[in-house]
N, C-alpha and C positions, 0 to 999 in steps of 0.2 A: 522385592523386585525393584529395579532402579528403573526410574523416571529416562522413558527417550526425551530424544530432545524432537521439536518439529520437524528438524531434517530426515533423524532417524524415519522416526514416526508414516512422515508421508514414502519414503521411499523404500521401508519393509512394507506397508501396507499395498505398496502400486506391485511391488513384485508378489505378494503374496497372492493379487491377484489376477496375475499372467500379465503384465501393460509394463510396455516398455518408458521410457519419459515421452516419447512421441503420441505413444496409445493412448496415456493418462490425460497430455496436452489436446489431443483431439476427442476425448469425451468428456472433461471437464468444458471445451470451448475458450480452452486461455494457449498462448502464445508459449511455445515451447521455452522461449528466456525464462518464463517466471517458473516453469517447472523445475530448471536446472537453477535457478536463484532460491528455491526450496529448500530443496537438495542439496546443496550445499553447504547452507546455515546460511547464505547470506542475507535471506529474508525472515525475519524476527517478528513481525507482526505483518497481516494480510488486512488489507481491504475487506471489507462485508462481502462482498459480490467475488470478490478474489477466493475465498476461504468459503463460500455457499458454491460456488463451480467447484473449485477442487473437491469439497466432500462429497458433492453429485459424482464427480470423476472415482472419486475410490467407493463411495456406495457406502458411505459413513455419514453419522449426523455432524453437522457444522460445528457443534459445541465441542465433540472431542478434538477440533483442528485448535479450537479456540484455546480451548484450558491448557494445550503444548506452546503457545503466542508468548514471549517476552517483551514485556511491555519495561522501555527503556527507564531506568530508576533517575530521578533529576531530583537537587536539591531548591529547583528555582518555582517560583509559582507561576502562574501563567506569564505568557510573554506580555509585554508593557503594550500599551497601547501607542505607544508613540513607533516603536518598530513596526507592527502593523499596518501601518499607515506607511508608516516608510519603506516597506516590503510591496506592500497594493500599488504605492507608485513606481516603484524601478520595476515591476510586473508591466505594468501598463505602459511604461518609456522601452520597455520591448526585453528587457535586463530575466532572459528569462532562466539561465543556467547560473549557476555560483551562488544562488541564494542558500544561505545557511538558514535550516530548522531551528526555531529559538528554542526547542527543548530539550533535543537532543543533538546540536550540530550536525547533521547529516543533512546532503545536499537534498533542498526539496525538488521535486517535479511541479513546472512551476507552465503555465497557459493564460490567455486568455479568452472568453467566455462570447462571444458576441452576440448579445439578445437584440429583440425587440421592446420596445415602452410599451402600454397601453394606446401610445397615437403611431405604433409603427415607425418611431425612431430607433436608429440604431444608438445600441448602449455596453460598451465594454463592463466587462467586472474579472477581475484580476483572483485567479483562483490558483489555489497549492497545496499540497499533500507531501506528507514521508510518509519515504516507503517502509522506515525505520519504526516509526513510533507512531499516535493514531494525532499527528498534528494536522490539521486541514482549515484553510484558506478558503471563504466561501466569498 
């Protein structure tokens, strides 16, 4: 028997059990985009919280969403820490589109974080994720 891929996968199993991508988007509790970014193939690896809604939505355990995830193959070892640094600040200088993931070049989703300190000052921290591969900016 050949191996679905995760597009297959989720989109025989939502029709398998009557859900349209709207149905599946509104009992998982995620955003119809990511349903159709599924489905498509163009999403390769999910978020924890992405991938535990979806399998609530299809009434599957999270592990089988998981073991179908392509986890992007890179020859390089973690990113340098001088890029990180230089990523955190063009994050924080506002630079928040056109950041390249150092592991697998694909554009990260890139925000800022606005906390409080322990005295109740405000305090940015420059956060990012792909949606490609499990890279994340804390």
């Amino acid at each position: 028997m050949e191996k679905k891929t995760l597009a297959e996968f989720v989109s025989s199993r939502r029709e398998e059990i009557g859900l349209s991508q709207k149905g599946l988007a509104n009992k998982s509790n995620l955003d119809l985009s990511i349903i159709e970014s599924v489905e498509s193939g163009q999403e390769l690896f999910l978020a924890t919280s992405i991938r535990q809604k979806l399998a609530k939505g299809l009434k599957i355990e999270s592990k089988a969403i998981k073991s179908l995830e392509k986890h992007p193959k890179t020859n390089k070892a973690d990113p340098s820490p001088d890029y990180i640094e230089e990523l955190k600040l063009r994050i924080l200088d506002g630079q928040l589109s056109g950041n390249a993931c150092p592991v697998c070049k694909s554009e990260l989703v890139c925000r800022v974080a606005e906390m409080l300190d322990l005295h109740d000052n405000p305090v940015k921290h420059p956060k990012a994720r792909c949606s490609k591969c499990p890279f994340l900016l804390r």
